[in-house]
Every structure is written in structure tokens, then in C-alpha cells.
DRENLORO-238083 format. One line per field, with one value per residue (C-alpha): residue in three letters; x, y, z; residue number from 0. Coordinates in steps of 0.2 Angstrom, whole numbers, plus 5000, padded with zeros to 4 digits. Example, Ala and Ser with C-alpha at 12.3 -4.5 7.8 and 13.67 -1.06 7.14 Angstrom:
% DRENLORO-238083
residu: c(ALA;SER)
X: c(5062;5068)
Y: c(4978;4995)
Z: c(5039;5036)
num: c(0;1)
***
This chain:
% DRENLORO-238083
residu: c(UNK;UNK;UNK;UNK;UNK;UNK;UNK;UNK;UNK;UNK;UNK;UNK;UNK;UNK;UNK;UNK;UNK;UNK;UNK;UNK;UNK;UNK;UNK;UNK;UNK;UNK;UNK;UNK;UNK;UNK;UNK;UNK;UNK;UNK;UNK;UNK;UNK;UNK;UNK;UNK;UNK;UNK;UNK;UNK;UNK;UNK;UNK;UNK;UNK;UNK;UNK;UNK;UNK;UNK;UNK;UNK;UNK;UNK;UNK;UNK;UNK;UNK;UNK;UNK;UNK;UNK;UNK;UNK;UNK;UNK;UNK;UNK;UNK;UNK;UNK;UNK;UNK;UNK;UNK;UNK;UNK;UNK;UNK;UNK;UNK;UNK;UNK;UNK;UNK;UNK;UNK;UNK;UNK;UNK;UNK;UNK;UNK;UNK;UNK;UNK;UNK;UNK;UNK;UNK;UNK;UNK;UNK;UNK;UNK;UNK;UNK;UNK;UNK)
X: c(5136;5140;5137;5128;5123;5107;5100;5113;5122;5133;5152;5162;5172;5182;5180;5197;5201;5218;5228;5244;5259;5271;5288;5303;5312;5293;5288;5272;5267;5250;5241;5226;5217;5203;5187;5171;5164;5150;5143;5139;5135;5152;5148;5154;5143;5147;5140;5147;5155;5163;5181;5194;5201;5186;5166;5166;5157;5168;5161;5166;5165;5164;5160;5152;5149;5129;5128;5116;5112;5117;5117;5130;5145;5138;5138;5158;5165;5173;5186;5191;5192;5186;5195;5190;5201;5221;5209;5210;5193;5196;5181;5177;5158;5145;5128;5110;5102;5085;5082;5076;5090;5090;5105;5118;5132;5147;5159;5177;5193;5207;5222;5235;5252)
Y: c(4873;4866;4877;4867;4873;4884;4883;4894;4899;4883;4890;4890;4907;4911;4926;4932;4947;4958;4961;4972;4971;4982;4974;4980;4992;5000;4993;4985;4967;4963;4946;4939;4926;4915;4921;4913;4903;4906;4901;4913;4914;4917;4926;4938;4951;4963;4983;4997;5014;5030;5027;5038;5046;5050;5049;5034;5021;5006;4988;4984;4965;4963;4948;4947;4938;4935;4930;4927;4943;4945;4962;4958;4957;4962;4980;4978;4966;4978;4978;4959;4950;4931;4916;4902;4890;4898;4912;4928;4940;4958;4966;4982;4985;4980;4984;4978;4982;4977;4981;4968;4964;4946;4943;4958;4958;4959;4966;4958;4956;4942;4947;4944;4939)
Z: c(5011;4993;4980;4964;4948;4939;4923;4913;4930;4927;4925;4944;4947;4963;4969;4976;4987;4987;5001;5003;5016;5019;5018;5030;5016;5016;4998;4997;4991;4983;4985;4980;4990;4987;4994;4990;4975;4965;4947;4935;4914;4908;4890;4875;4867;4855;4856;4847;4853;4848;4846;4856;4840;4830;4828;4821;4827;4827;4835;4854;4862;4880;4893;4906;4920;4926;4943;4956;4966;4985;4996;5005;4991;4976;4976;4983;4970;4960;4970;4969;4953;4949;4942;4931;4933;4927;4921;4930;4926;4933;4936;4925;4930;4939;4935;4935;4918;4921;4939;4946;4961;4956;4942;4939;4926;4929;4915;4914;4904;4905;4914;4904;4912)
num: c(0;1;2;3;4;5;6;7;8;9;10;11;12;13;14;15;16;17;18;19;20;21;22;23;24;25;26;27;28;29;30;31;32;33;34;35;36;37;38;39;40;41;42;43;44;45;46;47;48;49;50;51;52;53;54;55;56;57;58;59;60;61;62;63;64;65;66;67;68;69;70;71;72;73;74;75;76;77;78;79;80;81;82;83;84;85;86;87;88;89;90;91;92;93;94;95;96;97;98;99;100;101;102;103;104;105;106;107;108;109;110;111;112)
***
């Protein structure tokens, strides 16, 4: 089935999923491999929160991922992380803000290599 594009649901991300092996000295080797593809509403929004040190309020930016809903994967994808194309996303969060069990959020930040 080819996946196409929604409204606002317009950016491709590729869910990938870790694997480990355990190597002959007994060491352990992580990969990532491509799992499924969705589209979600890649954006940026901006919050406040306490910082660590203090009480003040200091301002936060996060993004987040909207995507369609689906009760098979979704509640599970925290442990897999998304990439838009050389862009790796881990995923911090999910949630569903407004209850409804159609669109949840996913809250992510680059990977940095």
C-alpha cells in the first residue's frame, strides 16, 4: 500500500527500530533498521518551564511530530526514533493532548552526531 499525503500530514518520516547483537568478545552492537513509513506535521513550539537551577521561568521550544493514530504501534514508538531524510528524531514523548485517539504528538529532538 502506498502511503500518500493529508492536509498538513505532508512531511515523510521512517520509523526505524533498534536491534542489538552480541558480538564474539561479548560486547553488544546497536543498529537501527527501517521499519515503516508514515507522514506527520513536523513543527516547533515554544512553552516555558522551571529551570533546573532556580524558580525562574525561563522559555522552552520543542517539536513535535503529529501523526495519524494507529493501536497497533503508537503507544510503542517510544522505543524507535523517526528519520526525515539524513535527520534522525528520537522520540522524547508521546501523548495525546486532546483525547480524541485520532492524531497524537510525538515530542522529539535531532540526534546530533
Amino acid at each position: 500500500m502506498r502511503l500518500t499525503p493529508r492536509g498538513k500530514l505532508a512531511a515523510l518520516l521512517v520509523v526505524q527500530e533498534r536491534s542489538a547483537t552480541i558480538l564474539g568478545d561479548g560486547s553488544t552492537r546497536e543498529t537501527w533498521a527501517d521499519s515503516r513509513e508514515l507522514f506527520a506535521h513536523v513543527e516547533t513550539r515554544g512553552g516555558v518551564d522551571k529551570a533546573p537551577a532556580n524558580d525562574l521561568m525561563v522559555g522552552m521550544e520543542r517539536r513535535v511530530a503529529v501523526v495519524d493514530f494507529d493501536e497497533d504501534w503508537t503507544w510503542s514508538i517510544r522505543d524507535h526514533r523517526l528519520k526525515h531524510g539524513e535527520t534522525i528524531l528520537n522520540i522524547t514523548a508521546v501523548s495525546d493532548p486532546n483525547l480524541l485517539h485520532w492524531k497524537v504528538e510525538l515530542t522529539v529532538e535531532e540526534l546530533v552526531t
